[in-house]
Steps between C-alpha positions, in 0.01 A plus 500: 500500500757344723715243363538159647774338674630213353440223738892481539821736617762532254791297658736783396268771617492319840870446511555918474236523793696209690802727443322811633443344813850439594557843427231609754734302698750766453233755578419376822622681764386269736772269338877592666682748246794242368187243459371750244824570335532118417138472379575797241814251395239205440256697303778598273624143467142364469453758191815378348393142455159573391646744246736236380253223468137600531511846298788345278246196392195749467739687259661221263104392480421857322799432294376207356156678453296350700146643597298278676409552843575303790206336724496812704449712176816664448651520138937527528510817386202597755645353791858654407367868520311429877795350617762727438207824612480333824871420528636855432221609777674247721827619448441874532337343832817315630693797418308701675540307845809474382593849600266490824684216612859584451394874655384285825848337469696829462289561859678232667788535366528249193583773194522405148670818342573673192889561458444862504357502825827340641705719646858567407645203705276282394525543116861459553433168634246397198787620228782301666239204521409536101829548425642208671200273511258573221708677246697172416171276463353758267470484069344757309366363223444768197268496183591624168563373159779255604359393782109358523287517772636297790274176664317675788465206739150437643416681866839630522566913549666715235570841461431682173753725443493814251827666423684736272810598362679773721534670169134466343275730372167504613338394216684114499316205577572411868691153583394218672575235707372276775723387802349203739460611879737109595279296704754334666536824657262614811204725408556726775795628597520563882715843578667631811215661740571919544660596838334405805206375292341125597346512166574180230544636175514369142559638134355258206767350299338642167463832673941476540530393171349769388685740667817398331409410184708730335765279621385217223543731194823716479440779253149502473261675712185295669230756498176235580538193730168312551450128653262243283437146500349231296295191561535264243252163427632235773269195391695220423379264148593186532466192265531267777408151233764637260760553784743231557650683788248671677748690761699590148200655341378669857848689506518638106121623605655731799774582313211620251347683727720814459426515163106487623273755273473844705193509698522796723717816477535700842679804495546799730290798494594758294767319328620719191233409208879444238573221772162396525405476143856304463363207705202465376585481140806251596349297747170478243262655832183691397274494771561310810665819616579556855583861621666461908497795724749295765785259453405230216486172676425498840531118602834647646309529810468214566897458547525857608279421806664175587782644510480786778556382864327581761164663471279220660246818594443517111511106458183210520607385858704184450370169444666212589382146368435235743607137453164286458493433865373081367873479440641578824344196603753294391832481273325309268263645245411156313373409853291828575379468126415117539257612850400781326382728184721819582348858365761763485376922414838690328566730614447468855569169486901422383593326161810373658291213567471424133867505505523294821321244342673430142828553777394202682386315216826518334678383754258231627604127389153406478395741264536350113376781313424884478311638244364876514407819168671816523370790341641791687803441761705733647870636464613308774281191540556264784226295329723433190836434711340261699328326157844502400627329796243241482601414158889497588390231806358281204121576561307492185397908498267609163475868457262682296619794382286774359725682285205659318431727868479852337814693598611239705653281235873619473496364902326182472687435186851515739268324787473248252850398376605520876270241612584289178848522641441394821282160323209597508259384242376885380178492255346760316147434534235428200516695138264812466442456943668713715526279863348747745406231771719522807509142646812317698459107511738281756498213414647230883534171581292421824542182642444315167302682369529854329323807602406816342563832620354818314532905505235684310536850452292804378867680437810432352795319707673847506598604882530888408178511397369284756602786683263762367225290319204364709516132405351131641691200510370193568738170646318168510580107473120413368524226296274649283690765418816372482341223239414855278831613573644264356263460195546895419884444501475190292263692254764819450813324500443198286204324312180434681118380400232769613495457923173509686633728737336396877583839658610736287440748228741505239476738176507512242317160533249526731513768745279757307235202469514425899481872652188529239372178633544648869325833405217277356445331834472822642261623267243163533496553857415872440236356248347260781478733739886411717698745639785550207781694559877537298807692626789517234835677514739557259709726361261534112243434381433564112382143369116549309378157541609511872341846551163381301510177752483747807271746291268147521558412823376885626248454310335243676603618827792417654742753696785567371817678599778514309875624622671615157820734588572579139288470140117390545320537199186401721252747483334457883135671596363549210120366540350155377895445368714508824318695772631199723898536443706746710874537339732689753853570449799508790827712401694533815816454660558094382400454099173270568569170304361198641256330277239360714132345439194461722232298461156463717412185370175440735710563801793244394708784456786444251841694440744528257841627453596534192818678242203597223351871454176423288649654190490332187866470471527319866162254388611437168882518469658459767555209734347572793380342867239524727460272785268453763562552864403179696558595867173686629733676773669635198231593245350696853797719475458561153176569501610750802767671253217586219296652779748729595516631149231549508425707788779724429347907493851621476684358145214348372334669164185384369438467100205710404283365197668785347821374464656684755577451862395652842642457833307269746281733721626461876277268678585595850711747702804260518682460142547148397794455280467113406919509477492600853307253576693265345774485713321322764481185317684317788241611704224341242737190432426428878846618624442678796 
């Protein structure tokens, strides 16, 4: 008899197949070579988060013996065996194009080596560079009865090192000792091209350390060298009501995240099974096991890649942002803003407008106050210099400052005392509600009156990842909006009666009850017989009520197609459930993260922008915005985005009803690659 799907995709499940797609990223030799070298870093970076959060919360749930399954019908211990079957098949995978790829780079010249193959100029270039570089950096760290088992630091490389005595016997118990490959040190090591060769070549700085280990231990003799690494539990606990400082209790929680319980163990293959069983008795591993024919870690790539001139033939052609063309209209924004709703598409479209805007703010007499949430912000923001400014020219600026944004929180935590420096008032949002709404409020005095001006976002104020992230931002002066604006910031930074927002969706108070009341119109003009038709993008989906609500709304007939990059546990085509949903997913060149919502509405088309995923943790704990789009020019352009997503035969997958996805069959003999596409949007903007 064959057994039924559960209505609903494990969110975990889906996340490993998410991952596998960016890997077929790195498969695709349609894709330029040092594109798929950096997607082979991301997959390796992806795994290490979900292995520190995802797998390490599946794991403390089977400690604390619990059996009951989740509403896709997976008990902990259930889930924890798929998940790690599917992620070893992954990884043998990656490593796999691992090897294809860097053989394509040996072919134009880009050669990661083994020391042997060096020849004898060269290695005398590596040993004076160890000796003079690395060797001083360097501390071997030994294990015996004096000395315990040292803390092995969470996603850093080690070496396991198993020596003896120059005088031993064979029969004694070999040494042992670790020695940390120094991450302040570069992973590759670039050495001196042979004679009259154009070729770029590199040795990895494990592979060097290696090669002079001996170096470490006078009077012993190394006889088994083998690189491993740990992943330790990276969720942060916090007891935010019992915290009096919560940017105190934030920073004893990182610095307890190198003590994290060991989640995952990766070693190299055919390390010696002494060394091996070593680690896994100290470091308490039994299972989550990871054997790597390759170098361990390969988000070095990423750097590795950025860092080789030249090579454009090997490179996405360039992309340079354009300036929203509405602002070269004039010097000043607040005037374009007050004619105007202004759409802006990252990252075709430049942040440095955001920037321009808080810049001119803060230096504008007119403007009284600034108020804007930060959740992730880059190394170098211009956004919080010029907030800065603004509060140093006596403008009342009000930050709020996520310092709960997973591994993000040591930065916004020095974000934070800067800006408190400067005067700014810097607030840590509500207890138990991470602030994941990206809204900037300006606050001016018009000719005596005061006007609003508001930026809504779908992604964070963060100009590096503006950069590479396909995101929406919305400027507008509609009184409407700015009224909510004001409201939301009212609500978050001091004490505020429930608001009936006019515009906006806010969670956790209402914003799961208006999308369902949106989907419902939908389905009663299904029901009577209306055209009914929903388009919805975002980056996850994984709440049940929401995915029951569109289960409904299929039901009685309306269309549905739905734009999920990452986990949908959505279970589309299956008949008399959801034979009406689509679900396709886009992993390209830009990381697809606008949140965007379409809605028919008996030809009264609506659209949203909006900083939500439908997750249960965005609906329900989080603070989060979504806000309509007013200007019909504007919501035209929108709707013009989704449709390019979904036309898109080239990156596009489809989810099956089995759980896994398919690419989108071509549908003519000229590819469409909706990111292509995209970077006509002056041309669909109506800049000629």
């Amino acid at each position: 008899m064959t057994k039924l799907l559960s209505p609903y995709v494990n969110r975990d499940l889906s996340w490993i197949e998410f991952n596998r797609r960016v890997l077929e990223e790195a498969q695709d030799t349609r894709n330029p070579l040092l594109e798929r070298a950096k997607f082979l870093s991301i997959v390796s970076s992806n795994l290490d988060e979900f292995m520190s959060v995802r797998v390490a919360g599946i794991q403390d749930q089977m400690r604390a013996g619990l059996t009951k399954t989740d509403f896709t019908g997976y008990t902990p211990a259930g889930l924890w065996k798929r998940l790690i079957k599917r992620a070893t098949s992954m990884v043998f995978e990656q490593y796999r194009t691992y090897r294809e790829v860097t053989r394509c780079l040996a072919k134009e010249g880009i050669c990661i080596r083994a020391v042997d193959e060096l020849n004898a100029t060269q290695k005398k270039a590596v040993s004076d560079y160890f000796h003079e570089i690395v060797f001083p950096v360097l501390t071997p760290m030994a294990v015996d009865q004096s000395r315990p088992f040292p803390l092995v630091h969470t996603k850093e490389l080690y070496l396991a090192v198993l020596l003896k005595r120059e005088d031993a016997t064979d029969e004694e118990e070999p040494l042992f000792a670790i020695v940390q490959v120094p991450s302040i040190l570069s992973r590759y090591v670039p050495v001196q091209g042979r004679i009259n060769s154009k070729k770029q070549e590199f040795v990895l700085l494990e592979d060097v350390i290696e090669q002079f280990i001996d170096t470490l231990f006078n009077g012993y003799m190394p006889f088994a060298v083998h690189p491993f690494r740990l992943t330790r539990n990276a969720d942060l606990t916090l007891n935010e009501e019992g915290a009096e400082d919560l940017l105190e209790e934030i920073e004893k929680e990182l610095r307890r995240r190198r003590w994290g319980i060991p989640v995952r163990l990766e070693v190299a293959k055919g390390m010696h099974p002494y060394a091996l069983e070593t680690l896994r008795d100290e470091l308490e591993i039994e299972d989550n096991l990871f054997e790597i024919d390759g170098p361990l870690d390969l988000s070095f790539l990423l750097r590795f890649v950025g860092s080789l001139p030249g090579y454009d033939n090997l490179r996405y052609e360039k992309m340079e942002p354009v300036y929203p063309r509405e602002f070269d209209e004039s010097d000043d924004m607040f005037e374009i803003i007050r004619q105007r709703d202004v759409l802006m598409y990252h990252p075709y479209e430049s942040f440095e407008a955001v920037n321009d805007f808080v810049l001119q703010a803060a230096y504008d007499s007119d403007v009284l106050a600034i108020k804007m949430t930060l959740y992730r912000v880059s190394g170098q923001s211009a956004l919080v210099q010029a907030l800065a400014k603004a509060a140093e020219a006596g403008k009342q600026v009000t930050v709020v400052v996520e310092l709960k944004a997973r591994f993000d929180e040591e930065r916004n935590i020095a974000w934070a005392r800067q800006l408190e420096k400067a005067g700014c008032h810097v607030v840590y949002g509500l207890v138990g509600l991470k602030t994941h709404a990206k809204i900037l409020l300006v606050v001016r005095r018009e000719q005596g009156t005061l006007r609003r001006y508001v930026h809504v976002g779908t992604g964070n104020y963060n100009d590096n990842t503006a950069t590479l992230y396909t995101d929406i931002g919305l400027f507008t002066a509609h009184p409407v909006i700015g009224g909510d604006a004001s409201a939301l910031f009212n609500e978050v930074t001091g004490y505020s009666s429930p608001y009936e927002w006019k515009a906006f969706g806010v969670a956790p108070t209402d914003l799961r009850e208006k999308l369902f009341r949106l989907i419902d119109r939908e389905r009663d003009n299904a029901l009577a017989g209306r055209k009914a038709h929903i388009i919805a993008k975002m980056n996850s989906l994984s709440n049940q009520d929401m995915i029951d609500k569109l289960y409904e709304a299929s039901q009685a007939g309306v269309k549905i197609d739905l734009i999920v990059r990452g986990v949908c546990c959505l279970r589309p085509g299956v008949p008399g459930r959801s034979e009406n949903i689509k679900v396709f997913s886009i992993v390209d060149r830009y990381l697809e993260h606008a949140r965007v919502m379409y809605f028919y509405n008996g030809g009264e088309e609506e659209v949203y922008l909006s900083s939500a995923d439908w997750m249960t943790r965005n609906l329900m704990k989080r603070i989060e915005l979504m806000c309509p789009v007013f200007d019909p020019g504007l919501r035209m352009i929108l709707i013009n985005m989704l449709r390019l997503n979904l036309e898109d035969d080239v990156k596009a997958r489809e989810l099956k009803p089995s759980g896994l996805y398919e690419p989108v069959a071509s549908r003519s003999d000229t590819p469409f690659r909706s990111q292509f596409e995209a970077k006509k949007i002056q041309l669909w903007k109506g800049h000629a």
